[in-house]
ZAFIDREN-866219 format. One record per residue (C-alpha): residue in three letters; x, y, z. Coordinates in steps of 0.1 Angstrom, whole numbers, padded with zeros to 4 digits, always signed. Each point is the difference from the previous one (the first is absolute). Example, Ala and Ser with C-alpha at 12.3 -4.5 7.8 and 13.67 -1.06 7.14 Angstrom:
residues 2
ALA+0123-0045+0078;SER+0014+0034-0007;
***
This chain:
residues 348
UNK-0043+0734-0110;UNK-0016-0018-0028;UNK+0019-0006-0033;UNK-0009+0025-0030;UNK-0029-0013-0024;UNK+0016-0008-0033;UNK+0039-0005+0011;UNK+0009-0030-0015;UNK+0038-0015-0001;UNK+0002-0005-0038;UNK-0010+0011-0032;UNK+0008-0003-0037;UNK+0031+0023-0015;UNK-0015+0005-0033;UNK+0028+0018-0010;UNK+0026-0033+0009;UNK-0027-0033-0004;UNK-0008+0008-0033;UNK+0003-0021-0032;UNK+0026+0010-0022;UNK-0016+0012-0034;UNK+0014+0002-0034;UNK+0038-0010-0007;UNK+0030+0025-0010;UNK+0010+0011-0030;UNK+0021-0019-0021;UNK+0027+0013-0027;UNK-0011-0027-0024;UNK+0030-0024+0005;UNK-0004-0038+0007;UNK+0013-0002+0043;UNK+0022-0024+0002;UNK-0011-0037+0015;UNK-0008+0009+0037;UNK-0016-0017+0034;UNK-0026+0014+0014;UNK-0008+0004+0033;UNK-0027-0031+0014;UNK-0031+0004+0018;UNK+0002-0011+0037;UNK-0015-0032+0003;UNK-0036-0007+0009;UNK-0004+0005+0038;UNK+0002-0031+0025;UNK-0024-0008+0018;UNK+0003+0016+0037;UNK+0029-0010+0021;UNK-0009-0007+0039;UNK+0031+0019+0003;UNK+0006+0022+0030;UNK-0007+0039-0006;UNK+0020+0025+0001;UNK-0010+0035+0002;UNK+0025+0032-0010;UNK-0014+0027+0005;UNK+0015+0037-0012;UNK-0005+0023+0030;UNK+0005+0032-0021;UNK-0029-0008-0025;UNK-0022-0008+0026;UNK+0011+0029+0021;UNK-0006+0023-0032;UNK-0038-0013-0005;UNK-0007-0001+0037;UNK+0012+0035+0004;UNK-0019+0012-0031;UNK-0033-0025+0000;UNK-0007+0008+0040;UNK-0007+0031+0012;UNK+0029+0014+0023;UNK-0026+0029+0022;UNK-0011-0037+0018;UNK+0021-0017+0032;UNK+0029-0013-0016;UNK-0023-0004-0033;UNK+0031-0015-0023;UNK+0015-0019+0026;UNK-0036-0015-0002;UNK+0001-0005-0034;UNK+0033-0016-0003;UNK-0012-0027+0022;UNK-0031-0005-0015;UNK+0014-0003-0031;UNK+0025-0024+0015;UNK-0025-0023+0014;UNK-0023+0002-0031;UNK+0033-0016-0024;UNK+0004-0024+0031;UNK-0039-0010-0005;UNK+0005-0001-0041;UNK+0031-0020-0003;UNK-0002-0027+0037;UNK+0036+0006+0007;UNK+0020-0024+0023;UNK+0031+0031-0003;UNK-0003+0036+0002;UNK+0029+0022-0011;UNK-0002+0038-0004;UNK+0030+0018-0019;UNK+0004+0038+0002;UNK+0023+0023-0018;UNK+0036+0006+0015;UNK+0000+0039+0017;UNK+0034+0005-0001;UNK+0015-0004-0031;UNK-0008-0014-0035;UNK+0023-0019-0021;UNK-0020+0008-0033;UNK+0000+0036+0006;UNK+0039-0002+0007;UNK+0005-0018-0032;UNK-0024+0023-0022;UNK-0007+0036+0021;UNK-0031+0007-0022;UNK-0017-0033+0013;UNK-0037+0005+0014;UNK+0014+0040+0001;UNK-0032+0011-0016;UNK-0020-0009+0032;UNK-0003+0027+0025;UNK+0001+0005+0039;UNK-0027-0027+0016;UNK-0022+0015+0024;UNK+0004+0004+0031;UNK-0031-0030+0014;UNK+0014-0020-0031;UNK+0040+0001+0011;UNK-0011-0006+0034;UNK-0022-0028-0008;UNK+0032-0018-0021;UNK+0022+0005+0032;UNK-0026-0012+0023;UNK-0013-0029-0014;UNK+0031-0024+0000;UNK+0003+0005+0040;UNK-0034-0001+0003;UNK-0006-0031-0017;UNK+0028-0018+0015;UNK-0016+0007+0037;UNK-0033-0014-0012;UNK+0025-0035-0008;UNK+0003+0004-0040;UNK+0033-0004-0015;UNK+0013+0027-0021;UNK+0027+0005-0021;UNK+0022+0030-0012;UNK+0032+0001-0011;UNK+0026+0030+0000;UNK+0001+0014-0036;UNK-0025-0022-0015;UNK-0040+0000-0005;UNK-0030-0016+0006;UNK+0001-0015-0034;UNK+0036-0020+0010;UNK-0021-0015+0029;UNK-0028-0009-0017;UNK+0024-0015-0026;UNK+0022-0017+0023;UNK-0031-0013+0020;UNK-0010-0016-0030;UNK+0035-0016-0003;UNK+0000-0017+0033;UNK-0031-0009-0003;UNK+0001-0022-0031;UNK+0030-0016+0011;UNK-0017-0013+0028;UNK-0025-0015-0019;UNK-0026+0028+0011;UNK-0023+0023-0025;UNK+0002+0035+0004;UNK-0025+0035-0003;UNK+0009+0029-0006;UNK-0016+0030+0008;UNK+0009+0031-0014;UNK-0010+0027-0026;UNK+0031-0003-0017;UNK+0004-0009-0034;UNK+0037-0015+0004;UNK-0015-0023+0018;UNK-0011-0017-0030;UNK+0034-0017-0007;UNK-0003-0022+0027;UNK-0037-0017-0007;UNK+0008-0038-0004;UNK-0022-0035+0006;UNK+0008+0009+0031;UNK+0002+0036+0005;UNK-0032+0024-0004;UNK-0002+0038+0000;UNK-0030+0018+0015;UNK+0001+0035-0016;UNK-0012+0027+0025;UNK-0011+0029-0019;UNK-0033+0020-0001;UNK-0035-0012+0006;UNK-0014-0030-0017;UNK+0002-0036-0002;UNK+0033-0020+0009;UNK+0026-0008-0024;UNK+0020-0030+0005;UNK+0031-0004-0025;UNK+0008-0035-0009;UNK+0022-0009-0029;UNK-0028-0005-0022;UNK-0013+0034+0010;UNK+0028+0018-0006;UNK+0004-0018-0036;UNK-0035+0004-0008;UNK+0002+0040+0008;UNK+0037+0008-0010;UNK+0014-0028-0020;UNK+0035-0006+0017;UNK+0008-0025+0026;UNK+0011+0008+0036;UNK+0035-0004-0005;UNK-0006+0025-0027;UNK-0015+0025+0012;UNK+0031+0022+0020;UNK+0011+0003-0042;UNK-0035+0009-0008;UNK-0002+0025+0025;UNK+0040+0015-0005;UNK-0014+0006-0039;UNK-0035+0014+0007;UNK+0014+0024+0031;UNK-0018+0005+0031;UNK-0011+0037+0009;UNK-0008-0003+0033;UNK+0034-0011+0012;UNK+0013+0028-0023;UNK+0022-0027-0030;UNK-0011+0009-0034;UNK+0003-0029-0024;UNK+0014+0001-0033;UNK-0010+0023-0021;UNK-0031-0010-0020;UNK-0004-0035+0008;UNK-0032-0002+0025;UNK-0018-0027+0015;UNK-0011-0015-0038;UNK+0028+0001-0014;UNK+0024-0015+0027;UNK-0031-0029+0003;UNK+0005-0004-0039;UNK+0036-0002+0004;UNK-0003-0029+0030;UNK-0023-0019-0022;UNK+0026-0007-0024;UNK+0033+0002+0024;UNK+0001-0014+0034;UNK+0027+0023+0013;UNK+0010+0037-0012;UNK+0035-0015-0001;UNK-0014-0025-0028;UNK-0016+0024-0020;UNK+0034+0024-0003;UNK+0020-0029-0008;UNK-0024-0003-0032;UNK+0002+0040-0011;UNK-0019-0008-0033;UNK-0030-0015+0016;UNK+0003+0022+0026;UNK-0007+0028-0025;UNK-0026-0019-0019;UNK-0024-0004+0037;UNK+0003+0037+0014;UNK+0009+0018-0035;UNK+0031+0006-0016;UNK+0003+0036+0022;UNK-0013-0013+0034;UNK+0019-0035-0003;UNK+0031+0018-0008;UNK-0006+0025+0032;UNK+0003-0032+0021;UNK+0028-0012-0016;UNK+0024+0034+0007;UNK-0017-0002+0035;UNK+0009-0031+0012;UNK+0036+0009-0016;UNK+0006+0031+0021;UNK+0016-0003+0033;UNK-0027+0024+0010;UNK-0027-0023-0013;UNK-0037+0007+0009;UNK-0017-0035-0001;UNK+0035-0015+0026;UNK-0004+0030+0024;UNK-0040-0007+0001;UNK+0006-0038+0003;UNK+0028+0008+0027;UNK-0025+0021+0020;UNK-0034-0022-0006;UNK+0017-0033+0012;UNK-0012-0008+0032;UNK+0026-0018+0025;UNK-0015-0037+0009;UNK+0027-0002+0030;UNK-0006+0023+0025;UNK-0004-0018+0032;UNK-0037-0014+0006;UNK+0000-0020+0032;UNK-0034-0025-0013;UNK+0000-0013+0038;UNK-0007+0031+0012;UNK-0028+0010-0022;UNK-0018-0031+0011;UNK+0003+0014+0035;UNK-0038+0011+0012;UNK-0005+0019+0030;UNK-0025-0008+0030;UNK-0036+0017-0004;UNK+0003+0018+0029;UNK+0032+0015-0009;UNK-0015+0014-0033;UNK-0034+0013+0022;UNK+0024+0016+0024;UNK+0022+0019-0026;UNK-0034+0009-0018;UNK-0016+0009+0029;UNK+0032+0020+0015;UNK-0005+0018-0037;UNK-0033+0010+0001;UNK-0013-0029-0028;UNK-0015-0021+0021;UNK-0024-0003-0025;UNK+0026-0021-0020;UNK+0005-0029+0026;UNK-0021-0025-0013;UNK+0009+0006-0039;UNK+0035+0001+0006;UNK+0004-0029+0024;UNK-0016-0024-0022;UNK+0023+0011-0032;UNK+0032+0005+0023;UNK-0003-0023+0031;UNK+0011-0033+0013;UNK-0024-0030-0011;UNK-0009-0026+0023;UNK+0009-0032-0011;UNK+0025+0012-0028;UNK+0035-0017+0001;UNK+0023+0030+0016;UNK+0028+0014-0019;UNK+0040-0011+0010;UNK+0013+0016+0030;UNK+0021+0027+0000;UNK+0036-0014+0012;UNK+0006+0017+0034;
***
């Protein structure tokens, strides 16, 4: 089976990367004296750093299942390998990691029933692709990750965790926009979405495109909404004007505690919208942050990721499949390198 011309792993969300234009209105009083938000730094110059790559399974599931065409043997099964071993090629990982959403329960959707309740039944190949793939991928010899209640973004997010405190970088593969609040000098989102040309967020990205920082983009988010996980934002304040707000507050917490400049930056109507928000137990902007915070300590065993598998276990499994096809790509993303110094040994 040969890959589908065109199908690329990245492209630009014109929509999200897009410079902010214009400020909000103001109701003509003088803020009072606040800190804005700094621009990351300028970037480093490249650590030799060992790689880590976290990779979320249900994004890559959803454009395999959708970008390769399912009336072939085992067409998205193909795909999501194939796109596997093409992030493997783009990033030269030393760890591969591969989070999935949890099938039994979700502790977002407990807290807030409405959450992702827009979103109807998967189909049928697509379902089974998502409860295939983690068993699948852990005969081949990857390590994946799931955890009861939680999603593919709390891996990723915890991945990244474990990995910078082991003095490792981390990639993150996903088409997820949360994602974005974990980008750091160390940490760099790959966004999966569409056709096109490949979009790595960095801090300085991020700033150039939105104007908020990492660490404040979870609050940028709360206030703008997110549709496709079904949590409207506060009413009226959109991607402009919660950039506008950041650029003179570095927390939504500073700009309440200063109500008259908080009125002067978004308008005297839409300032004091945010202000009875945040003062309601039923507040908007703390149930979106609640919900948009990805946990960072899920547990993400870095030893085990590092783990590759024999060549000829890979061949077998991909033969045994029917992608036989696959061997050679997948081995040399995937599989043991000679001469590389072997991981720690499990404990018997």
């Amino acid at each position: 089976m040969t890959e589908p011309r065109g199908l690329t792993l990245f492209d630009v969300d014109q929509d999200v990367l897009a410079p902010v234009h214009g400020a909000a209105p103001t109701s003509g009083l003088s803020p009072a004296p606040r800190t804005p938000a700094a621009a990351p730094p300028v970037t480093a110059p490249a650590s030799t750093a060992p790689m880590l790559l976290a990779v979320d399974g249900d994004s890559l599931a959803h454009r395999a299942f959708h970008g390769y065409p399912a009336d072939r043997s085992q067409g998205p099964v193909y795909g999501f390998l194939a796109l596997l071993a093409s992030l493997c090629d783009r990033v030269a990982v030393d760890a591969v990691v591969v989070g999935f959403d949890s099938r039994e329960a979700s502790v977002r959707r407990q807290r807030f029933p409405p959450y992702k309740g827009q979103r109807g039944d998967k189909a049928s190949g697509l379902l089974a692709l998502l409860l295939g793939m983690p068993d699948g991928l852990a005969d081949l010899g990857v390590c994946v990750v799931t955890s009861e209640g939680w999603e593919a973004d709390d891996v990723m997010a915890s991945a990244a965790a474990v990995a910078e405190s082991e003095g490792w970088r981390c990639t993150i593969a996903t088409s997820d926009r949360d994602a974005f609040c974990l980008v750091s000098e160390d940490t760099t989102v790959l966004r999966m979405r569409g056709r096109g040309e490949t979009v790595a967020v960095t801090p300085q990205r991020l700033w150039a495109d939105l104007r908020v920082t990492s660490a404040q983009y979870v609050e940028y988010a709360a206030l703008r909404g997110d549709v496709s996980d079904n949590l409207p934002g506060v009413p009226g304040i959109g991607p402009s004007r919660a950039a506008a707000l950041f650029a003179e507050y570095p927390t939504v917490a500073a700009a309440v505690a200063d109500p008259i400049g908080c009125r002067s930056v978004l308008g005297a109507a839409l300032g004091q919208a945010l202000l009875d928000d945040c003062a309601r137990d039923a507040s908007v902007f703390h149930r979106n942050v609640d919900l948009m915070t990805p946990r960072r300590d899920l547990h993400v065993d870095l030893e085990a990721a590092q783990r590759r598998p024999a060549a000829n276990r890979i061949s077998a499994r991909l033969d045994a499949w029917g992608l036989g096809s696959l061997g050679g790509r997948l081995s040399a993303a995937l599989a043991e390198r000679p001469g590389a110094v072997p991981p720690p040994e499990e404990p018997l």
